[in-house]
Each structure stands twice: as structure tokens, then as C-alpha cells.
N, C-alpha and C positions, 0 to 999 in steps of 0.2 A: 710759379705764378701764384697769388693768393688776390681773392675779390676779395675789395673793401669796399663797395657799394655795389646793389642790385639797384636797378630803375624798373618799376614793373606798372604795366598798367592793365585796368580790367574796364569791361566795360557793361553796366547793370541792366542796360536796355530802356530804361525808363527815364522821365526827370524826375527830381529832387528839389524838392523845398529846402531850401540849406536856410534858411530863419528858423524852423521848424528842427532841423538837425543842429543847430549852434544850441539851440535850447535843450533840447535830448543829449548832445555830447557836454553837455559845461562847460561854462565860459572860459574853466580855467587852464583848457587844452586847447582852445579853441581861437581862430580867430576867424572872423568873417564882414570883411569890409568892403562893398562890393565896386564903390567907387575908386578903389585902389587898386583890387585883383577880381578878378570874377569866379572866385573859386575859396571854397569853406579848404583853409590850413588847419589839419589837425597833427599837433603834435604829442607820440605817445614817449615813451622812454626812452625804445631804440630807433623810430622809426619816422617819419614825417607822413602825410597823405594830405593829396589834394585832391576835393571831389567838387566836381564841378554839377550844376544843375541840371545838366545833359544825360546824367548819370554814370558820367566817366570818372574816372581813381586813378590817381597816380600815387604809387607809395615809392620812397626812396629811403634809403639808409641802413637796409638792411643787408646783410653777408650771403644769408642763408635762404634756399628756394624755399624751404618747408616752410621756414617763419614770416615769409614772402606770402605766401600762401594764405597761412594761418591766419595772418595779419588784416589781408582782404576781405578773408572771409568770414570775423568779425564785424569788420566794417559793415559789410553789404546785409549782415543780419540786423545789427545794428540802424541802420537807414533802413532796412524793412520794417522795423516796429514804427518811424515814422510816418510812413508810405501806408 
């Protein structure tokens, strides 16, 4: 058996200003079109994450629980300096 994708989601408890977070993450990872999807697409190297204004994350693309981990918990620190 070998995973090639983990789907993981977390959830921050708060909302999120994702105009506010597309400006703090840069455009050039970012996308956020809300009349298309309702949800800030960030893409990192390995990894995808959608954070929604709810203050829910879904990260996918990753193999590994640690970097699963690692990955969110970037993020949600990240969206804290917004917040």
C-alpha cells in the first residue's frame, strides 16, 4: 500500500477575511475569486489548501501526516497575524 494523497481538514473556530489574507499571502500563490468558488485557493509547492471564511482549511496533496500537520499549522499562524 503507499498513500499518494492525504485530504485533511482543520478547523480555526473563527471567520476569516480572506481579502485581508490574499493580501498577507501574495497574489502569487494565491487565488481568490469569490464569485467563482467561496474559498481563498492557496497554492504551496507540495501542497494545495482551501480556507474558507468560516475559518475552515482543507489541505490536500500531501503524503505525509507530519507535513499535513506542519502545513496547517503554518497556515493558521499565518491567518493569525491577519486576525
Amino acid at each position: 500500500v503507499e498513500v499518494s494523497n492525504i485530504v485533511a481538514t482543520a478547523d480555526l473556530g473563527s471567520d476569516i477575511s480572506l481579502e485581508a489574507l490574499t493580501i498577507e499571502l501574495g497574489m502569487e500563490r494565491t487565488e481568490y475569486e469569490p464569485e467563482q468558488f467561496p474559498a481563498l485557493i492557496y497554492r504551496d509547492s507540495e501542497s494545495v489548501l482551501l480556507v474558507f471564511s468560516s475559518g475552515k482549511i482543507l489541505c490536500t496533496g500531501l503524503t505525509n501526516l507530519q507535513a499535513v500537520s506542519e502545513t496547517i499549522e503554518n497556515m493558521a499562524s499565518r491567518i493569525q497575524a491577519v486576525v
